[in-house]
ChimeraX commands (.cxc) that place a marker at each C-alpha (Angstrom):
marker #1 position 249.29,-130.80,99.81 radius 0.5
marker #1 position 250.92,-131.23,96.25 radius 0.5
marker #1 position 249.57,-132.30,93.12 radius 0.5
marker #1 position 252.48,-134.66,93.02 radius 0.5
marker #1 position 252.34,-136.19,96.19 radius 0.5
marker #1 position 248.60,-136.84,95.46 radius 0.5
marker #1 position 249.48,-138.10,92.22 radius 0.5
marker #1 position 251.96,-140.60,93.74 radius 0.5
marker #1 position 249.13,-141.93,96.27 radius 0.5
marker #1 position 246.67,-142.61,93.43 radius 0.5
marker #1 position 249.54,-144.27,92.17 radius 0.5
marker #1 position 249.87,-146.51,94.98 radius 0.5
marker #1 position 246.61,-146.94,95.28 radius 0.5
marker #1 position 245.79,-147.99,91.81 radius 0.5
marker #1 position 248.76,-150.64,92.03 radius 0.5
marker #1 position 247.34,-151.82,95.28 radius 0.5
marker #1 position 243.52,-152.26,92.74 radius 0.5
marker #1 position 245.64,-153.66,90.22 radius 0.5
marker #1 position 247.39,-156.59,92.65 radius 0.5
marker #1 position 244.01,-157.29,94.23 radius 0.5
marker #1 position 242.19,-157.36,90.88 radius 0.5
marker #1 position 245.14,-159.68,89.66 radius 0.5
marker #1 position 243.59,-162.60,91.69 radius 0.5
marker #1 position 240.03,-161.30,92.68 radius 0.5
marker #1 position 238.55,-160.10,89.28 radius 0.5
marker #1 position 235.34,-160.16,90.74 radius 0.5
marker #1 position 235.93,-157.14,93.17 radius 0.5
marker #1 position 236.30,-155.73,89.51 radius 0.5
marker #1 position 232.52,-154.08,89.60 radius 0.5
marker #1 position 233.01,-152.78,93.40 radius 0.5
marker #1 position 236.81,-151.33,93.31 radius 0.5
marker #1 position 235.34,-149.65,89.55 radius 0.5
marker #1 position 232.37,-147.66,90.55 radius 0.5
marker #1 position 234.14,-145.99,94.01 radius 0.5
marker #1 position 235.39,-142.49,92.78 radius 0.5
marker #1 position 239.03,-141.68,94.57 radius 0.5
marker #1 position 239.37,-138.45,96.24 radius 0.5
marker #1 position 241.80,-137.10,98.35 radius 0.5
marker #1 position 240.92,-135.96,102.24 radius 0.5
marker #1 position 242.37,-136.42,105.61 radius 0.5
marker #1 position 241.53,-139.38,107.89 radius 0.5
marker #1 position 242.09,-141.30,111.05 radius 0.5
marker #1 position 243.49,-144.42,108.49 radius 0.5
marker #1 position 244.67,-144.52,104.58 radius 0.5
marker #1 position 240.96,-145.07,103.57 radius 0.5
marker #1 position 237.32,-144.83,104.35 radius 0.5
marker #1 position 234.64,-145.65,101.77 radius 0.5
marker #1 position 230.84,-145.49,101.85 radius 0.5
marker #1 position 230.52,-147.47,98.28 radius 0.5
marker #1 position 230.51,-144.41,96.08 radius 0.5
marker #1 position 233.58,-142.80,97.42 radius 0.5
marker #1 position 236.93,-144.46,98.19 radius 0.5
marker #1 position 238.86,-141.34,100.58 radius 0.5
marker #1 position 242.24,-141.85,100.86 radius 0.5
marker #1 position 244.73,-139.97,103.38 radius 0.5
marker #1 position 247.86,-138.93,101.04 radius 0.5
marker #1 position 250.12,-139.10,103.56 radius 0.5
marker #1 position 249.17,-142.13,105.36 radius 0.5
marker #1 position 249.04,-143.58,101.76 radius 0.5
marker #1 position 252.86,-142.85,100.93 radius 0.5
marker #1 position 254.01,-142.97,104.17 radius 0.5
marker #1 position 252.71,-146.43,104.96 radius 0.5
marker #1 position 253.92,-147.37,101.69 radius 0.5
marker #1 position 257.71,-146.07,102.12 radius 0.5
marker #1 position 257.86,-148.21,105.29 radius 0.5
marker #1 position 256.00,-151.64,104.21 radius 0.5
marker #1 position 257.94,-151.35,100.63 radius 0.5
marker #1 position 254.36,-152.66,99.32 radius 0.5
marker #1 position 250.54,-150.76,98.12 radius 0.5
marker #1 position 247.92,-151.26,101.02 radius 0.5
marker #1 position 246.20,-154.11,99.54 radius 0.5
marker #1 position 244.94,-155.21,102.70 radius 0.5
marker #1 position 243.54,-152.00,103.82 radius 0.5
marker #1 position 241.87,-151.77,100.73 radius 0.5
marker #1 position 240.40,-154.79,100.10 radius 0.5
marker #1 position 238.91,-154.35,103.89 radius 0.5
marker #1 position 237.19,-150.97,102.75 radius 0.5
marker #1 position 235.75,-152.48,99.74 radius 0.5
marker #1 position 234.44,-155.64,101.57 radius 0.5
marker #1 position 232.83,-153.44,103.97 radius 0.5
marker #1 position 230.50,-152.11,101.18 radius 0.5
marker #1 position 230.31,-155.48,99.27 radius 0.5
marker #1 position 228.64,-156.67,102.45 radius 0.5
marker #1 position 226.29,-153.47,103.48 radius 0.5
marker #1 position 228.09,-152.81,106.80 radius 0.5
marker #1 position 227.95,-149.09,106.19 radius 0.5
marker #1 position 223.77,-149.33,105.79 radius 0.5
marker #1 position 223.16,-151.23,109.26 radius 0.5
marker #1 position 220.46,-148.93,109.99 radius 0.5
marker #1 position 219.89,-146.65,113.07 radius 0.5
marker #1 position 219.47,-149.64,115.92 radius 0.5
marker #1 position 223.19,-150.74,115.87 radius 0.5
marker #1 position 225.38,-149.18,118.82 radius 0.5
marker #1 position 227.87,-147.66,116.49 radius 0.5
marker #1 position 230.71,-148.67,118.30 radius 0.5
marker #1 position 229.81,-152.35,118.84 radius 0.5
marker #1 position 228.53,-152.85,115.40 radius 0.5
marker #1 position 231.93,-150.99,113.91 radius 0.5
marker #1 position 234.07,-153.80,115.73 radius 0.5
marker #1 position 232.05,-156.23,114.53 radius 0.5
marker #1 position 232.20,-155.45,111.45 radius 0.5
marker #1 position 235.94,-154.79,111.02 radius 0.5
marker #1 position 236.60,-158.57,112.42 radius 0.5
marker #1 position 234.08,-160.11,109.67 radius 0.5
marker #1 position 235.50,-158.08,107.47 radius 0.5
marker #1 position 239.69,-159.23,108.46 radius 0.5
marker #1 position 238.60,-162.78,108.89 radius 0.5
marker #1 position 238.07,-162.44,104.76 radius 0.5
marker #1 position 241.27,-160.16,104.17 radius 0.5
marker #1 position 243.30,-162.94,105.61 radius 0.5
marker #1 position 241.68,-165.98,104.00 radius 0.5
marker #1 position 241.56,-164.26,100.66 radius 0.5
marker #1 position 244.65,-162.72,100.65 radius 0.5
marker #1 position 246.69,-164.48,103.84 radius 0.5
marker #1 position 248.46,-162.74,107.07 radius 0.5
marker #1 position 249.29,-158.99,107.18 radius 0.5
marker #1 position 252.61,-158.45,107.61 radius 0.5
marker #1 position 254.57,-158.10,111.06 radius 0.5
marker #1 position 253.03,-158.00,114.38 radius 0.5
marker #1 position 249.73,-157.19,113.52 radius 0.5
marker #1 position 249.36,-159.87,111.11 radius 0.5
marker #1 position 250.74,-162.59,113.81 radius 0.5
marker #1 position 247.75,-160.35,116.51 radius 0.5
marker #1 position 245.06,-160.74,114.42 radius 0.5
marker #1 position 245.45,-164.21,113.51 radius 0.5
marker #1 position 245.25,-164.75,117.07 radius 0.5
marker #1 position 242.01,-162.91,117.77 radius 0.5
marker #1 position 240.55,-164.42,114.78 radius 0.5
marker #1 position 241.38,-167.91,116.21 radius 0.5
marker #1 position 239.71,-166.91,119.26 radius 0.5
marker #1 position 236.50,-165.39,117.76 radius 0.5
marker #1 position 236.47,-168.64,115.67 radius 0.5
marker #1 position 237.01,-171.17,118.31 radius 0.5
marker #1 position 233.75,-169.24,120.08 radius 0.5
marker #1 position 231.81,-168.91,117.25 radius 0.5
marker #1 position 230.55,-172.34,115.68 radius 0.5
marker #1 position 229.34,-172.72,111.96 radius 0.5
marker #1 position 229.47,-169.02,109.55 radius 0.5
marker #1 position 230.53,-166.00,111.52 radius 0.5
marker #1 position 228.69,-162.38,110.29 radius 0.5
marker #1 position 228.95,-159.10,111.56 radius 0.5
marker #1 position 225.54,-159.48,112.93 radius 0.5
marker #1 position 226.49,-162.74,114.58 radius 0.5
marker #1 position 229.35,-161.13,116.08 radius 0.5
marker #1 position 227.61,-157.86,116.88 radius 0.5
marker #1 position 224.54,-159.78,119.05 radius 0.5
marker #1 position 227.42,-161.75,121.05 radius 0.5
marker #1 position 229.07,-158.54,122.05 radius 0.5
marker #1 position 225.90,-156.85,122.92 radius 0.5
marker #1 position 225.07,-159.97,125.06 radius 0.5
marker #1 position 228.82,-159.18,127.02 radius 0.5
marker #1 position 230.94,-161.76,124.77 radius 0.5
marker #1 position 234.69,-160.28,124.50 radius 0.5
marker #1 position 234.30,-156.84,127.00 radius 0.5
marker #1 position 238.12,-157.36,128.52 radius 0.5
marker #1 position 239.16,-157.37,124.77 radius 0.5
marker #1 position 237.26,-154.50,122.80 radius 0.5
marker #1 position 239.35,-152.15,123.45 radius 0.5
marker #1 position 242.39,-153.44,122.17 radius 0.5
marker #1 position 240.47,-155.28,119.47 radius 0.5
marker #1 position 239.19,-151.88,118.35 radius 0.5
marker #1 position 243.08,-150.69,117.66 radius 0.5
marker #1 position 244.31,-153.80,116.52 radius 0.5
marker #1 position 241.19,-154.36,113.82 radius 0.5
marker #1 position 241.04,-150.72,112.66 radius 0.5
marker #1 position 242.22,-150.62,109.25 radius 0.5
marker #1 position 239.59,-147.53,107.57 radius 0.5
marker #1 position 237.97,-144.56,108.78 radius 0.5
marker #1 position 234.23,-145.45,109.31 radius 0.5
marker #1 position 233.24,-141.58,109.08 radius 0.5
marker #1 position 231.58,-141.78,105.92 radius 0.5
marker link #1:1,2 radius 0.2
marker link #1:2,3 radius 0.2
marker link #1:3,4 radius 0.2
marker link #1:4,5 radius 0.2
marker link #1:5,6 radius 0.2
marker link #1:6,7 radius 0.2
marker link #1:7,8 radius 0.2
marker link #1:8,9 radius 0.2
marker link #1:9,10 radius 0.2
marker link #1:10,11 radius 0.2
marker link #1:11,12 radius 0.2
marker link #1:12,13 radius 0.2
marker link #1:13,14 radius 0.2
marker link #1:14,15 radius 0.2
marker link #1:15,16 radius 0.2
marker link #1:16,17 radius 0.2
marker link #1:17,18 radius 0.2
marker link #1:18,19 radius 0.2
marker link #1:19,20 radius 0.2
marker link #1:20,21 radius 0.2
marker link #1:21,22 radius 0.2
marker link #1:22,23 radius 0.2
marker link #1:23,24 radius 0.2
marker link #1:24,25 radius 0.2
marker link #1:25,26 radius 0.2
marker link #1:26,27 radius 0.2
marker link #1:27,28 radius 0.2
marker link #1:28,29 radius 0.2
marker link #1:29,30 radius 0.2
marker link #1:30,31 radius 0.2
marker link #1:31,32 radius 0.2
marker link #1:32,33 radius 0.2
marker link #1:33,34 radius 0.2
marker link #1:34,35 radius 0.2
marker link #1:35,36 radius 0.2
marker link #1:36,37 radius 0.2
marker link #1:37,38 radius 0.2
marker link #1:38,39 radius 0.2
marker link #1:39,40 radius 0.2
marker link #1:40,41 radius 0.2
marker link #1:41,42 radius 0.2
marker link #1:42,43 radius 0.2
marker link #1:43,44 radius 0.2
marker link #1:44,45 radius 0.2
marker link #1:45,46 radius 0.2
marker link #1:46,47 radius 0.2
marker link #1:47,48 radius 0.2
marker link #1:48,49 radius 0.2
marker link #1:49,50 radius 0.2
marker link #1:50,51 radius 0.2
marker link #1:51,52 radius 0.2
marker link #1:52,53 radius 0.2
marker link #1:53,54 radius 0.2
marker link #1:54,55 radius 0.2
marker link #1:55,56 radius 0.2
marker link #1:56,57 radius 0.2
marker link #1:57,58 radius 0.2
marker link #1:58,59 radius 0.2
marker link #1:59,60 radius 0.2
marker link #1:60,61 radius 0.2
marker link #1:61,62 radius 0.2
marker link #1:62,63 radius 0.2
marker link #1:63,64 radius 0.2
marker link #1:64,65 radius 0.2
marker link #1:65,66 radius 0.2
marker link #1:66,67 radius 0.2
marker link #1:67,68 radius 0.2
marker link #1:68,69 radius 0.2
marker link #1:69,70 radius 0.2
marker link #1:70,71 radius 0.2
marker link #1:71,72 radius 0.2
marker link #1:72,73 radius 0.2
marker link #1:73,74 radius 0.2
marker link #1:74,75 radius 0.2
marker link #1:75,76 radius 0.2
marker link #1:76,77 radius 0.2
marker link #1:77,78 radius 0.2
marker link #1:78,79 radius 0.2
marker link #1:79,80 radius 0.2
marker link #1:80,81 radius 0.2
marker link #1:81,82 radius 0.2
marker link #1:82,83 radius 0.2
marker link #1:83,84 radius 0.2
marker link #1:84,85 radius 0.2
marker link #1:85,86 radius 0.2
marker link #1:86,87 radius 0.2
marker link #1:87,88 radius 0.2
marker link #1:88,89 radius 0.2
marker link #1:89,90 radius 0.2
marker link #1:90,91 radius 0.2
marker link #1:91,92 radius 0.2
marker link #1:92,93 radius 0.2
marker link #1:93,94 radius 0.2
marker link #1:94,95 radius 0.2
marker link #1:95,96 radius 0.2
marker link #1:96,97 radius 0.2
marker link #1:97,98 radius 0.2
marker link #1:98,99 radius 0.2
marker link #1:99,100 radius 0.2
marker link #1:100,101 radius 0.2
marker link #1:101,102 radius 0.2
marker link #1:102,103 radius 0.2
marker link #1:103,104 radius 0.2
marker link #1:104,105 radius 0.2
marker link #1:105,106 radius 0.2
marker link #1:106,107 radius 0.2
marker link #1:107,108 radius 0.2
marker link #1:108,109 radius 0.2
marker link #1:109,110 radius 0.2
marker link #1:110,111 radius 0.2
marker link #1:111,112 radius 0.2
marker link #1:112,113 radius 0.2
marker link #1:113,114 radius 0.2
marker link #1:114,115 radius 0.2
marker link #1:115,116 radius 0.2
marker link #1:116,117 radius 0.2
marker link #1:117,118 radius 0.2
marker link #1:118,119 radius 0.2
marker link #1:119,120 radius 0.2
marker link #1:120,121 radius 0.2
marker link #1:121,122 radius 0.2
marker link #1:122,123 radius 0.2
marker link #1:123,124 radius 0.2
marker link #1:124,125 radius 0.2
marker link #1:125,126 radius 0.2
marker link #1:126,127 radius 0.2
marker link #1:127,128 radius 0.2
marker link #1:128,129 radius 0.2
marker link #1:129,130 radius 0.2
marker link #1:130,131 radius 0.2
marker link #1:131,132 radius 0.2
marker link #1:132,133 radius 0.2
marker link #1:133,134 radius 0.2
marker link #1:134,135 radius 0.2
marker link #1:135,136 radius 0.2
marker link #1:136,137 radius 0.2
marker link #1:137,138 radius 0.2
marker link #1:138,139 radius 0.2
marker link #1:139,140 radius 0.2
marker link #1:140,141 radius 0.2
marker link #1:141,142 radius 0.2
marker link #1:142,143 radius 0.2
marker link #1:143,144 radius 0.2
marker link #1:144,145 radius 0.2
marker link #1:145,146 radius 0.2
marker link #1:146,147 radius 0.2
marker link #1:147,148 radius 0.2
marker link #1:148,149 radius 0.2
marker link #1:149,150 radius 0.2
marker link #1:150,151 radius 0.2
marker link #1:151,152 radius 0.2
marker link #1:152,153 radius 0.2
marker link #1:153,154 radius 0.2
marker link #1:154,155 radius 0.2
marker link #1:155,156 radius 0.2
marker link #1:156,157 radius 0.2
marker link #1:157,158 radius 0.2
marker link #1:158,159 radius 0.2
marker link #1:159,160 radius 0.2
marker link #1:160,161 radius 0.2
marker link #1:161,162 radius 0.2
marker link #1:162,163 radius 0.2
marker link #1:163,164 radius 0.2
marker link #1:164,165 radius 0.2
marker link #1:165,166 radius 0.2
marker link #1:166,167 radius 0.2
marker link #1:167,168 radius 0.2
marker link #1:168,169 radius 0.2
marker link #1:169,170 radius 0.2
marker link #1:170,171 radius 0.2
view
């Protein structure tokens, strides 16, 4: 990998902090303490609230074809640590809780920062409306995490899982 290429990235990525930041100061304290360092993932970014990992190539190539930074990717990686979802503890069936947490988490992304663009965008909004219409009154990851372990949404995890995956949860 070159130093330029992972120059550009940080680039991208620090306009991506700087259009989010533009309208959300208060992410301010969260975006500033994550350290950036380079490493290859499954998706541009994966966090664990000290460390924001970025893929370099998913990063610029993701970037050449949306014309735009991955604001929306990133601000999902940082609300996952805003919110704890990486310190659920032991009990919580990884999987299960992972989904859960990635659809509390894009049910913010969109209402603080609107649709995704393209297909996806239109697909989530969709599932969202669907895991809203079922869920009355505040949705959580732990709301949504006890109705899938009680069988709510099985025919649907599976491409829910794809469609809501927007960081690595490795770390």
């Amino acid at each position: 990998m070159s130093d330029g290429r992972e120059r550009l990235a940080r680039e991208v990525i620090e306009l991506a902090s700087s259009e989010l930041l533009a309208t959300h100061h208060y992410l301010a304290p969260a975006l500033g303490r994550m350290k950036l360092v380079p490493g290859e993932l499954a998706c541009v970014f994966s966090a664990d609230g000290k460390t924001l990992v970025f893929d370099v190539n998913r990063v610029l190539d993701g970037f050449a074809v949306m014309q735009s930074p991955p604001v929306h990717d990133l601000l999902h990686s940082v609300l996952h640590c805003v919110l704890l979802h990486p310190f659920s503890g032991d009990a919580a069936e990884t999987r299960t809780w992972d989904l859960a947490c990635d659809i509390c988490v894009e049910l913010l992304v969109t209402q603080l920062l609107g649709l995704r663009a393209g297909k996806r965008g239109i697909a989530i909004v969709a599932a969202l409306s669907e895991v809203e219409t079922a869920c009355t009154g505040n949705i959580s990851a732990q709301r949504l995490y006890r109705r899938m372990q009680a069988g709510a949404w099985v025919e649907r995890r599976a491409d829910w899982e794809e469609l809501f995956r927007s960081d690595d949860h490795g770390l």
